[in-house]
C-alpha positions, 0 to 999 in steps of 0.5 A: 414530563415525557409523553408517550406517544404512539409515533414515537413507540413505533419509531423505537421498535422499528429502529431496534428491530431493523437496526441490527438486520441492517447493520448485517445487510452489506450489498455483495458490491462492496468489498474490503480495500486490500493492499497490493503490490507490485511483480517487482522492483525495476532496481534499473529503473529506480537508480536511473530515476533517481540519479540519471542513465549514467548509473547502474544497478549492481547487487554487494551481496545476497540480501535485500539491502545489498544494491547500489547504484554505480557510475564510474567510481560513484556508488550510491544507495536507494530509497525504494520507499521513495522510489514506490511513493513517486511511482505508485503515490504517496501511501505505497512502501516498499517491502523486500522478502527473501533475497535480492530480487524479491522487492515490491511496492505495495500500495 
């Protein structure tokens, strides 16, 4: 059998009372985690990192997808998701919006 006691009352009354007040109270120090990105892509950068000084960034068309990296009569494609990752860490992505110069990582 439960007994009631006097503690024990005012320990629930003080956690039901104080318990949504202290849910609320969030110091102004603490800020949500917001994702962010980069000015931009160095496309350069990304083909020489991936496959030597030999290579140059060059665009096939107007899109997001249209670069190549070329050397010679070599042309070959990015991961810019790998290139973020590499430079920014393991949870940062690339998203491209718009045209060909619009690449960032976000992280």
């Amino acid at each position: 059998m439960f007994v009631h006691s006097t503690i024990l009352s005012g320990i629930v009354s003080f956690a039901l009372l104080a318990g949504p007040a202290a849910a609320i109270a969030v110091p102004e120090s603490v800020y949500a985690i917001q994702a962010r990105d980069t000015s931009g892509i160095d496309i350069q950068q990304a083909c020489n990192s991936f496959y030597g000084n030999a290579y140059t960034a060059e665009t096939t068309g107007s899109s997001c997808w249209d670069w190549v990296c070329v050397s010679g009569g070599s042309s070959r494609g990015l991961n810019l998701n790998v290139w973020c990752a590499d430079v920014y860490g393991l949870n940062s992505y690339a998203t491209c919006n718009g045209g060909v110069y619009n690449w960032v990582c976000n992280y």
